[in-house]
N, C-alpha and C positions, 0 to 999 in steps of 0.2 A: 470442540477441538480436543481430541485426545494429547495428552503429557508428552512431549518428545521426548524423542532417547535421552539419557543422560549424556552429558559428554563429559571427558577429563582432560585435568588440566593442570601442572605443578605452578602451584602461586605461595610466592612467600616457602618455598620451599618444601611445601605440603603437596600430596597427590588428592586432588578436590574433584567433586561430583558439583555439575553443574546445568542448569537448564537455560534455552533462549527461544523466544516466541512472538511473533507478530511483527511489524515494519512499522517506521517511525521515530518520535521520540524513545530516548532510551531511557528508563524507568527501571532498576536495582531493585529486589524485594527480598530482606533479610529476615531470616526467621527466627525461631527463641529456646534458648534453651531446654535439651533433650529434645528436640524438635526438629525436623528437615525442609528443606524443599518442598518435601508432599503436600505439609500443609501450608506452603504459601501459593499451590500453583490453583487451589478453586478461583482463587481472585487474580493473580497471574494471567490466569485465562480468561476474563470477562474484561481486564484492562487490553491484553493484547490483541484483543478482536477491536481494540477501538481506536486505534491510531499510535500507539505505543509499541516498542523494540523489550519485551520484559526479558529482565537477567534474573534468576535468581540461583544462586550456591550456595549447598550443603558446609556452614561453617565443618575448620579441623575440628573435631573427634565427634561430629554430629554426620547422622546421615550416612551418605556410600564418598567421606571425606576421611581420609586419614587421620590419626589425632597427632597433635602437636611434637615433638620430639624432649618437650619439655614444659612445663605449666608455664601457661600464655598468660599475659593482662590484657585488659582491653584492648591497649595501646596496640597491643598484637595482634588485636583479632578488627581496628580500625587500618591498620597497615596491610592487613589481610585484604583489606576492599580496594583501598586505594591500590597494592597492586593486582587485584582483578580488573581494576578497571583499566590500568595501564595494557594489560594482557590483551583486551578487548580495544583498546584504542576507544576509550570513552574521558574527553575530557570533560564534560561537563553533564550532568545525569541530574533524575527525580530521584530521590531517598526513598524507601519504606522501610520499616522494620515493625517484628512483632514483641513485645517483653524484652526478652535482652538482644534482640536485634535493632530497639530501639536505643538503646542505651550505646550502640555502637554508632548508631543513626548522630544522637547528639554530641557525639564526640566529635563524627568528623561535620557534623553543621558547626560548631566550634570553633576549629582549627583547620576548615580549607571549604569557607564558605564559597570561595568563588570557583569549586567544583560542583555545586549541590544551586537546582533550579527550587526545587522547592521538596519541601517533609512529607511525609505521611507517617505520623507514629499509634500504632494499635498497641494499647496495655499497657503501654512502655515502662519499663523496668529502670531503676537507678536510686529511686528515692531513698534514704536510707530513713526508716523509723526510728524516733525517736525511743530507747530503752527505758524501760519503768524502772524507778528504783530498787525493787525487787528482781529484775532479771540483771542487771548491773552486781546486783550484791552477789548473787546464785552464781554469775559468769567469773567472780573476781575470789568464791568461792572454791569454785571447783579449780581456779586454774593455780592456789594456792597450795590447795589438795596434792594436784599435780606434781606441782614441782617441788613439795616435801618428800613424795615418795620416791621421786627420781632422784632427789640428794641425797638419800640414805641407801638406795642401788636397789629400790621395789620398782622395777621397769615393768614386769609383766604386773605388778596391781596397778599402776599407772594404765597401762593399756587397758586394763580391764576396767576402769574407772571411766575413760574417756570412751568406752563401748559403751556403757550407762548411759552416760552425757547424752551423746550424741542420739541415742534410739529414741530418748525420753523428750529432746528440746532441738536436736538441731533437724531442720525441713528437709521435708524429701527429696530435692534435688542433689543436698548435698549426700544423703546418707545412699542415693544413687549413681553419686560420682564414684568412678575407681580408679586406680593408677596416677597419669597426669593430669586427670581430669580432676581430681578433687581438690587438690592446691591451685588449679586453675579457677574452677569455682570460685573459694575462698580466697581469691585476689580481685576476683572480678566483682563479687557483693560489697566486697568492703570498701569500694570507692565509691561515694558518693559523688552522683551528678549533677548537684545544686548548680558549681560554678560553672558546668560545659552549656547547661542549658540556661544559663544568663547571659550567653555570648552566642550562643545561636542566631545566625543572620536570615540564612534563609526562610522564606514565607513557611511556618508549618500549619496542619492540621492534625488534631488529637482526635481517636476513637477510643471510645471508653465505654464498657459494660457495670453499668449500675449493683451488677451482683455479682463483680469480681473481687473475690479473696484473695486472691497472690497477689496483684499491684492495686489493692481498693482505690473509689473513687478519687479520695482525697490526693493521690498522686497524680491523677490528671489534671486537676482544680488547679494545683500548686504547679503545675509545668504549664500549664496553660497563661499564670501570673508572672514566670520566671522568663519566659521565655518572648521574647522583644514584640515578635508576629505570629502569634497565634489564636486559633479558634478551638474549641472543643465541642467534639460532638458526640453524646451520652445517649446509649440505645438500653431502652427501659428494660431489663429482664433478661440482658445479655451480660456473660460470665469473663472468666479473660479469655475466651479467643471469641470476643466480640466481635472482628468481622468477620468472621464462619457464622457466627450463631443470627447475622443480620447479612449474608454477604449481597445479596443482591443492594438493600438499600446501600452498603458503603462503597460497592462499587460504582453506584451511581454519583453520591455524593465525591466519593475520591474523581472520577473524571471530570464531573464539573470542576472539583478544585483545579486540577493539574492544565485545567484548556483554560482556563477563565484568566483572560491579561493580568498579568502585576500591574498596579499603577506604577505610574514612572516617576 
């Protein structure tokens, strides 16, 4: 099945790039940070040949979607879905998301369980690590640094400190954000999803790559305990875009999950 057109679409007051595929249940597939569409549609396309309606849309400032008109929070990019789905007349849908499309995933499994039939989370993003005491002290540090040099009116050794900082310790996505996206970023890490995915209702399932470094194991282990219904499932020698780097087996095992009755 070749990718259909994009279509567009103003939601939430953004101009959005979005895809839809196949007849049946309707099944949402959200993707992850710096990331689009493209790559949720290899698996997009082996669920919609199999009795599924798949959505999937280019979050604002990812992909052929507009960026926000101001740094977003989650909150913003969960109301983002809910009104696409409004758009589409979907009241009740399957979830997926990849890294930080899951983390939008367990926000609205959360707070509007009785819109969501059941999870699919790949890699999923949220967990916040715990800080060593050496990068606590290095953080409280530099932001001392900071704000001496800004009380004495050293603004540009300030800026030029905080180019230091950031090339040396802060991660690629953020030193790849620009504009609104980088204060968007930086709002969307810093919340932590212990409490949304302890209130998650719907039935999920976890995918998780043994040798992924951006969201390691140990964050699927730990959503997998936080989270009320769920299962995890670990494919030996896949990285974070574990269902690419395995997609035929998780598309099998995701459709067994998504057909297979809830008990009642």
């Amino acid at each position: 099945m070749n990718r259909p057109e994009l279509q567009y679409s103003h939601v939430a007051g953004i101009r959005c790039a979005w895809v839809a595929a196949g007849e049946g249940r309707p099944l949402v597939l959200l993707h992850g940070w710096g990331a689009s569409l493209e790559l949720m549609w290899p698996l997009a396309e082996r669920i919609a040949s199999s009795g599924f309606r798949v959505f999937s849309p280019d979050f604002p400032g990812f992909g052929n979607s507009e960026r926000p008109h101001r740094p977003w929070s989650l909150r913003d990019y969960s109301n983002f879905v809910l009104e696409f789905l409004k758009l589409h007349e979907l009241d009740h849908v399957d979830l997926a998301g990849h890294s930080f499309g899951g983390r939008v995933c367990l926000m609205l499994g959360a707070d509007h369980p009785e819109r969501m039939g059941k999870m699919l989370l790949f890699n999923a993003a949220g967990l916040r690590p715990r800080q060593s005491l050496s990068g606590r002290a290095r953080l409280k540090a530099y932001q001392f640094a900071r704000s001496s040099l800004e009380r004495i009116g050293l603004s540009m050794a300030s800026d030029r400190l905080a180019h230091r900082y950031q090339r040396r310790f802060a991660s690629p996505d953020y030193r790849a954000a620009d504009g609104v996206m980088r204060p968007t970023f930086v709002r969307i890490v810093n919340e932590d999803m212990r409490p949304f995915a302890a209130r998650v209702r719907p039935p999920t399932l976890l995918f998780w790559g043994d040798q992924d470094e951006e969201t390691p194991l140990w964050m699927g282990m730990e959503l997998e305990n936080l989270i009320p219904d769920a299962g995890l499932i670990v494919w030996e020698g896949a990285g974070h875009y574990s269902y690419l780097d395995r997609l035929a087996d998780t598309a099998r095992v995701a459709l067994h999950f998504l057909q297979e009755e809830s008990p009642q």
